[in-house]
Every structure is written in structure tokens, then in C-alpha cells.
C-alpha positions in Angstrom: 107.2 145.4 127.7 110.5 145.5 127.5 110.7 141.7 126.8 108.5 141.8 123.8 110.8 144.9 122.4 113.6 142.3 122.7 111.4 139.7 120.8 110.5 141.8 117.7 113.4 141.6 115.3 113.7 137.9 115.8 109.9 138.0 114.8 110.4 140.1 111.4 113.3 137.6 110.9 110.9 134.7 111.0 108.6 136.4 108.6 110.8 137.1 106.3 112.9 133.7 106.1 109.0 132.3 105.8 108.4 134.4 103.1 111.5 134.2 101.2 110.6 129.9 101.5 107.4 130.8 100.0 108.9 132.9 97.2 111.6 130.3 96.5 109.1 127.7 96.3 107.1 129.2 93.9 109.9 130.3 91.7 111.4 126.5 92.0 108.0 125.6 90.1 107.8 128.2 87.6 111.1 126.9 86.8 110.4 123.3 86.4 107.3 123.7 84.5 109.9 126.1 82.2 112.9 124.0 82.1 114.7 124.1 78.2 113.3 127.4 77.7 116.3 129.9 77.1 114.5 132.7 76.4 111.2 134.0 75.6 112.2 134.1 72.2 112.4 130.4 72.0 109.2 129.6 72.6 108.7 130.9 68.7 111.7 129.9 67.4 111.8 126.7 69.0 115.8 126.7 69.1 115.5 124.8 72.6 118.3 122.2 72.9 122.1 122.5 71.0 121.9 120.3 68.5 124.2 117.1 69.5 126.5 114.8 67.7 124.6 113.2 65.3 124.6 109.8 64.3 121.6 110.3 61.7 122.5 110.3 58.0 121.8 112.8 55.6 120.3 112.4 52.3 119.2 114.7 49.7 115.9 114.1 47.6 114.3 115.5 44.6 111.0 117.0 45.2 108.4 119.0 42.9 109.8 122.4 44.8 113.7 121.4 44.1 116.8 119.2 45.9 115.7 118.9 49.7 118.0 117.3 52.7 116.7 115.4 55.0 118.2 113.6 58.5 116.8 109.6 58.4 117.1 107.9 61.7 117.1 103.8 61.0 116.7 102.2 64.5 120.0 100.7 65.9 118.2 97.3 66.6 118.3 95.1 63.9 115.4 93.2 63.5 113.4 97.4 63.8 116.1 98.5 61.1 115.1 96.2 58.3 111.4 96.0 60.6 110.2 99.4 61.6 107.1 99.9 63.9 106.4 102.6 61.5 108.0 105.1 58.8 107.2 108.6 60.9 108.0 111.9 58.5 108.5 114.2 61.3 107.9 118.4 60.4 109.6 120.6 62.6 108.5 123.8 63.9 109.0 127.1 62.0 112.3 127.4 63.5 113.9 124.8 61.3 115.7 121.9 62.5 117.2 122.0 66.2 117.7 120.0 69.1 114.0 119.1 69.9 112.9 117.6 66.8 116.5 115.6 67.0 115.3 114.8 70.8 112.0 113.2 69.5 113.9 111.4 66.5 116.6 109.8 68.5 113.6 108.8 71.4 111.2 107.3 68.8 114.4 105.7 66.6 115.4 103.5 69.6 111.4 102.4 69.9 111.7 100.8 66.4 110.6 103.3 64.6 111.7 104.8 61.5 112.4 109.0 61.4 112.3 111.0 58.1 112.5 114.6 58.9 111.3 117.3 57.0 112.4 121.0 57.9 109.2 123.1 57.2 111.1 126.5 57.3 113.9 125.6 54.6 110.7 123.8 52.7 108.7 127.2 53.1 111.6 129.7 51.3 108.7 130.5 49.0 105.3 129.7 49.1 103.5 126.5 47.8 99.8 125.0 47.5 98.2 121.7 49.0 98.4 119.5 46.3 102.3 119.9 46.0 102.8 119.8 49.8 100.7 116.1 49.4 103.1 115.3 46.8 106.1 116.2 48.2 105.2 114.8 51.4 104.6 110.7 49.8 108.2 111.8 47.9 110.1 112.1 51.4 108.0 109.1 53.2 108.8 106.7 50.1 112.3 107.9 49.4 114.6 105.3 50.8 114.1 101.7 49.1 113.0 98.7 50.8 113.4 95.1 50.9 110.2 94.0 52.1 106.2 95.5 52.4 106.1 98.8 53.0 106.0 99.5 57.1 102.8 101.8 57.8 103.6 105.3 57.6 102.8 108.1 59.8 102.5 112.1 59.1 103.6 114.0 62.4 105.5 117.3 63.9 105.7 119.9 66.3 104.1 123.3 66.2 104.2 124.5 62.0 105.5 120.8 60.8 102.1 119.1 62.9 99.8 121.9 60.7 101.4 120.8 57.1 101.3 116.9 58.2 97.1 117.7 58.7 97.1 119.6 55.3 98.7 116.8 53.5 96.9 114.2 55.0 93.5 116.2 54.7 93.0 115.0 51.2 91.7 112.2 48.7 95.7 112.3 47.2 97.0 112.0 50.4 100.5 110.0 51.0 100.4 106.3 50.7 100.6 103.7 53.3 99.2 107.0 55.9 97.9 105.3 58.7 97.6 108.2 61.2 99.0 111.8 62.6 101.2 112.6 65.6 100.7 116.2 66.1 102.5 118.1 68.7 101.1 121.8 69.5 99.2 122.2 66.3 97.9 125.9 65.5 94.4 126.7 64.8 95.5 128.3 61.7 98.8 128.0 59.4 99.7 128.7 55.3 101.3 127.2 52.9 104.8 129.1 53.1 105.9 131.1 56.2 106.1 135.0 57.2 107.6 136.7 60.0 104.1 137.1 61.7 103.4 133.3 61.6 106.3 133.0 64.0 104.7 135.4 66.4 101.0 133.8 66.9 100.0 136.0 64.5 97.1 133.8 62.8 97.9 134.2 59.1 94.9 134.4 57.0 93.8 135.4 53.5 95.1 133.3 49.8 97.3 130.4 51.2 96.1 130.4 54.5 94.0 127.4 56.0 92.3 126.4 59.4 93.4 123.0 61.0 89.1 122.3 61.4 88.8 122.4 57.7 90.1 119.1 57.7 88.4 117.7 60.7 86.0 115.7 58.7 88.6 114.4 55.8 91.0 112.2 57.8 88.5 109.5 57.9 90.2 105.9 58.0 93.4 108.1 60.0 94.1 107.7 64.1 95.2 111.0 64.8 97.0 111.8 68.1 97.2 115.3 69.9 99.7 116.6 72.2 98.8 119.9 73.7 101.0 121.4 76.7 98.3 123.5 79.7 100.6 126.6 79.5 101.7 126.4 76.1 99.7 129.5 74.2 100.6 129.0 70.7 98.4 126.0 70.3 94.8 124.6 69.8 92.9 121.4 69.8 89.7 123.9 69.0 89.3 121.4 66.3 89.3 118.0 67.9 85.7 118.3 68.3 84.8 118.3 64.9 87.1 115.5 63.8 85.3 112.7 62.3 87.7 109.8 62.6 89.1 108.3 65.4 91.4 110.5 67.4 93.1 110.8 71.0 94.5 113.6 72.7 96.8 114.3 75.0 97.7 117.1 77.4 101.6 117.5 79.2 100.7 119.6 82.4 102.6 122.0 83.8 104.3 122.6 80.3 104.9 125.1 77.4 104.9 125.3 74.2 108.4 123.2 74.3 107.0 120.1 76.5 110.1 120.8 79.5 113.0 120.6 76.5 111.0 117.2 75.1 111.8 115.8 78.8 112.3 112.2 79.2 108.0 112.2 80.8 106.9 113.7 77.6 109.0 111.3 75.4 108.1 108.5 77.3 104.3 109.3 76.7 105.2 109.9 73.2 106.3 106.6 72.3 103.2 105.2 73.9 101.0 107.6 72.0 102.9 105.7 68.4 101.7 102.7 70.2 98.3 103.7 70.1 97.8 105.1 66.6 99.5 101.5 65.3 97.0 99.6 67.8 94.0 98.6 66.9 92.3 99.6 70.0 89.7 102.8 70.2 
């Protein structure tokens, strides 16, 4: 008896190291799978990653709504610089420009392609309607002159700037030389112009409002790519089911709403997701 007195602290010792292992474990993979998220605020506002040094340009164009900037990324190789895969007009999310749309950029720049961004919370000040968003989304794709055809363009972004690029390629007018969408974390619904709600996961509805399904039968002749994260819970792909053209999408496991800080996986994927919407493969 007296031996197995002597024997129980070292026991509760042992259970509680295991334990602790157990808890650290599980807290080292909440981490990971949350990495680049400073707060839970950030998962709204999107301001992930500082923004670093740039070496983007800035250029200002006229637009139906007024004088808009906008960052252009030319690839640093030449043959891509006067060649580009692709002419991508990337929408960020409803937090305005920040270090994960330049993450994207700078990763899909040195693949060859071409970056025009297009910050959907300075563009949604005041509200608009579809036809001017169309408009004023061919203005920015076309804005910087070339020297030879026209490299196919594509409509894309992350969280609010993926919902406009669907409304403005959901249309007869739709931008020129569109070949297909690269939509990261899409909402099921979205409005032309922004509120403090929208920011929330509020889903905005009423005048000005739209669903992403109304256009899943009007991007016919568009490949149209869909990232979606397994723990991100502002999103939907509710509406890839309907779509009537051909479309692909993706899921990032183990991630939120901000894809691990765009890690160098997700990027990676990316580029081979621009691959496949240039390909002509199914």
C-alpha cells in the first residue's frame, strides 16, 4: 500500500504532461489552419498582411463614376511584359487595398501575368448600378495601351471584388476580350455600393442588391474558377450548381476566409487555377 501511495503523484504528473501534449497539439493546429489572422476583426476587413514596399506603379484613370487609382503590376520577365498570359483586373475585398490582394498580384505578376487592381471599397463611396460597373470595369482592363493584340483578359477578386467581377461579367455588355473569372470567397449575395452590414455577413438585400446565382446561366462562353476555404464562413459556391458554362472549383482545407495569409500552397494553386481558365482543357 504504501508503495502505490508513493506512486500517485508521479501518476497525476504523467496525466497531466499527456494532457497538456494533447492540448498543445490541438492548439498548434487551430493555429496553422489560422495563421495571418490578427484578429477576428480581420476576417471582415481583410487587413491581413502590412502592405510591403512596392514596386507596382500607380496610375490614375477616368471612369464614368470620376478619377480612380489603380496599382498595375507588369511581369518583370520580358518576353510576359510586352507578352502577358493574361490581363487579370483583380477586386479586392471590402476592406480596400491591403497586403493580400498585393500578395496575389506580386505571385500571379511573376507567372506572366498582367495585374490591374481595382479597390471595391474606394469604388463603392456611393452607390452605382450594373451597367456602369460593366463599363467601368472594360475602362480599367483596357486602360494602359499596347503594342500588339490584346492578351485575354480575366475578371477576378477576393471576397466583395470576386461578387462585382460576376456582376460585370453577368451581362450581354460585358468587358471585352473576358475570357473567364477567378473568384476567391465569393458571397451568395452582394450590392452595388457597400454598407457597414455588408462587412459583417449581413446579406444585403432589397434595390441594389443582387444574388451571385442570378448570373449562373449568363456567363456562357466564360471558364469560371472558384476558390472556397472549409472553415471560411463568409462565403458560398451555393451557386456553382446552376452555372451554365464551364466552371471548376476549388477548396483550400483547413483554411479561413484569408486562405493562411494567401500562403505560398494557396498561391501556388492559384497560379495553376490561371492556367486552367487559359487552357483549353474541360
Amino acid at each position: 500500500m504504501k508503495s502505490t501511495d508513493a506512486h500517485r503523484p508521479q501518476a497525476w504528473a504523467q496525466r497531466i504532461l499527456f494532457w497538456g501534449q494533447i492540448v498543445l497539439v490541438v492548439g498548434f493546429i487551430i493555429y496553422r489552419a489560422y495563421v495571418g489572422i490578427q484578429t477576428p476583426g480581420s476576417i471582415i476587413s481583410h487587413d491581413v498582411i502590412p502592405v510591403p514596399q512596392p514596386d507596382k506603379t500607380t496610375a490614375t484613370v477616368q471612369l464614368l463614376r470620376g478619377p480612380f487609382n489603380v496599382y498595375h503590376y507588369v511581369p518583370g520577365d520580358p518576353y510576359f511584359a510586352a507578352h502577358p498570359k493574361a490581363v487579370i483586373v483583380f477586386g479586392t475585398g471590402d476592406g480596400g487595398w491591403g497586403g493580400w490582394e498585393d500578395r496575389v498580384c506580386r505571385a500571379l505578376q511573376a507567372d506572366g501575368c498582367e495585374m490591374v487592381t481595382f479597390d471595391c471599397h474606394a469604388y463603392s463611396q456611393t452607390d452605382y448600378d450594373r451597367p456602369t460597373l460593366e463599363a467601368d470595369m472594360d475602362t480599367v482592363a483596357h486602360m494602359f495601351p499596347r503594342t500588339g493584340p490584346m492578351p485575354p483578359v480575366i475578371l477576378g477578386g477576393w471576397s466583395m471584388g470576386a461578387d462585382q467581377a460576376v456582376a460585370a461579367a453577368g451581362s450581354p455588355k460585358r468587358p471585352a476580350d473576358i475570357v473567364g473569372l477567378l473568384l476567391i470567397s465569393p458571397s451568395a449575395r452582394s450590392r452595388y455600393g457597400e454598407r457597414e452590414p455588408d462587412r459583417w455577413n449581413v446579406p444585403p438585400t432589397g434595390p441594389g442588391t443582387f444574388a451571385l446565382d442570378e448570373f449562373a446561366t449568363k456567363l456562357d462562353g466564360l471558364r469560371v474558377a472558384q476558390w472556397d476555404a472549409n472553415l471560411d464562413l463568409l462565403d458560398s459556391d451555393a451557386w456553382l450548381k446552376d452555372i451554365s458554362t464551364t466552371h471548376k472549383g476549388y477548396t483550400f482545407h483547413m483554411g479561413f476566409h484569408d486562405y493562411a495569409g494567401a500562403s505560398d500552397e494557396f498561391l501556388a494553386q492559384l497560379k495553376k487555377t490561371v492556367g486552367w481558365i487559359l487552357s483549353p482543357q474541360p
